[in-house]
C-alpha positions as CSV (number, residue, x, y, z in Angstrom):
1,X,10.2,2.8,16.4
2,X,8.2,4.4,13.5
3,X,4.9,5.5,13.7
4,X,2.3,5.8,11.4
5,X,0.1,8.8,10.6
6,X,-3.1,7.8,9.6
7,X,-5.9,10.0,7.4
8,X,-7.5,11.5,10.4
9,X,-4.2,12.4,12.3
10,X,-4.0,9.6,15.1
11,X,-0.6,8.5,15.5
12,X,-0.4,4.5,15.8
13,X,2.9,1.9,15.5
14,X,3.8,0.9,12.3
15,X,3.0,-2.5,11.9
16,X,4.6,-4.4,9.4
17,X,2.7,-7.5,9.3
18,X,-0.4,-6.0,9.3
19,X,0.4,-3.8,5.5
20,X,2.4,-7.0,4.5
21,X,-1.8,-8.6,4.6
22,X,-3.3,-5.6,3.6
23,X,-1.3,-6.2,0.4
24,X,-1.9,-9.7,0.3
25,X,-5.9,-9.0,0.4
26,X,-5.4,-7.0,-2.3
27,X,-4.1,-9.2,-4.3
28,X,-5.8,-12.3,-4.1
29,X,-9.0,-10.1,-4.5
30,X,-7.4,-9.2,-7.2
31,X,-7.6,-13.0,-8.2
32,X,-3.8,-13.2,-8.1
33,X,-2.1,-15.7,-6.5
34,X,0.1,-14.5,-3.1
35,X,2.9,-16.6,-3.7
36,X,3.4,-16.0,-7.1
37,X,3.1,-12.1,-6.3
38,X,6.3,-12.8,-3.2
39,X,8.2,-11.1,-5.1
40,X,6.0,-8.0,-6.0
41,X,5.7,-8.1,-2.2
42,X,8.8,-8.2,-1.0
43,X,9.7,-5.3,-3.2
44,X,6.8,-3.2,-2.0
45,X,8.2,-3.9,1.8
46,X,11.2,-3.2,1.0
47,X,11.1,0.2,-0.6
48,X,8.7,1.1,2.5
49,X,11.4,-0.1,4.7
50,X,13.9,2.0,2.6
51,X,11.3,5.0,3.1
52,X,11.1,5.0,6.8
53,X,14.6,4.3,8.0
54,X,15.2,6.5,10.3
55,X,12.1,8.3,10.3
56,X,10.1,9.0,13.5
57,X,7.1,9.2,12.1
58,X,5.8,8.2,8.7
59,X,2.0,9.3,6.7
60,X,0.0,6.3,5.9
61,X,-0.4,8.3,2.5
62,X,2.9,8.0,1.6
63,X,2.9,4.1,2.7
64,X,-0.2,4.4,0.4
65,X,1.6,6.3,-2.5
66,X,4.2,3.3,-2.5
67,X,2.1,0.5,-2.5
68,X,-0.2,2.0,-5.6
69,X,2.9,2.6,-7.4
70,X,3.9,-0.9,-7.6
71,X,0.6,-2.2,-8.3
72,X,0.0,0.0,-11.2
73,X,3.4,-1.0,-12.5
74,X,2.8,-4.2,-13.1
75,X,0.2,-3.7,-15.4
76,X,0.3,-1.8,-19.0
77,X,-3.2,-0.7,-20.2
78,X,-6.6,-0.2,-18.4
79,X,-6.5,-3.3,-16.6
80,X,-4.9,-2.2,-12.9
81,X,-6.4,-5.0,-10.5
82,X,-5.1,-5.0,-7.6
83,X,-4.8,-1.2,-7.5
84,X,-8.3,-1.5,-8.5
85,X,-9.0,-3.4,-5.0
86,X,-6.7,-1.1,-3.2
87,X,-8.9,2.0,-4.1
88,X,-12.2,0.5,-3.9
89,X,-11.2,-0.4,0.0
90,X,-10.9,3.2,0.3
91,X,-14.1,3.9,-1.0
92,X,-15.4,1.6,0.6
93,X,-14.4,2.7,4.2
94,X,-14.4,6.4,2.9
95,X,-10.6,6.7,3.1
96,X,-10.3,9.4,1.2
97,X,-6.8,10.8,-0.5
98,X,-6.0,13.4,-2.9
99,X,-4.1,11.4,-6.0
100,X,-0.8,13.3,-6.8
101,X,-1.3,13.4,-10.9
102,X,1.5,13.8,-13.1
């Protein structure tokens, strides 16, 4: 079983289900509609799933980095959404990451 690093070190079992609803909050706050976004989803799990096979234990930044990604893809221009939501989460709970800027 994988486990998760979080921000402030603890260890804790990845939970699927519970990032598969983090995403979907993000995107209906987002104003987008969950099953119209399965797909988005399912790519995002999968590439995670790709990501930690075989992997003891995994950062929840790099889970992070992943899920970003795809949001930001699917938007050309300023408007980012549901990446929007994403980071204002953070900021909200004072999750705090250092963006990798290319």
């Amino acid at each position: 079983m994988t486990d998760i690093i979080n921000k402030n070190g603890l260890k804790e079992p990845y939970n699927e289900q519970k990032l598969r609803n983090s995403i979907k909050n993000a995107i209906k706050e987002a104003g987008e509609d969950t099953n119209r976004r399965k797909p988005l989803i399912d790519k995002i799990m999968g590439e995670i799933d790709n990501y930690s096979q075989n992997k003891e234990t995994i950062k929840a930044e790099d889970l992070r980095n992943i899920v970003l990604n795809n949001f930001e893809n699917e938007w050309v221009g300023d408007q980012v959404p549901m990446a929007r939501v994403w980071r204002n989460y953070e900021l909200l709970h004072k999750i705090i990451y250092n963006e990798k800027l290319d």
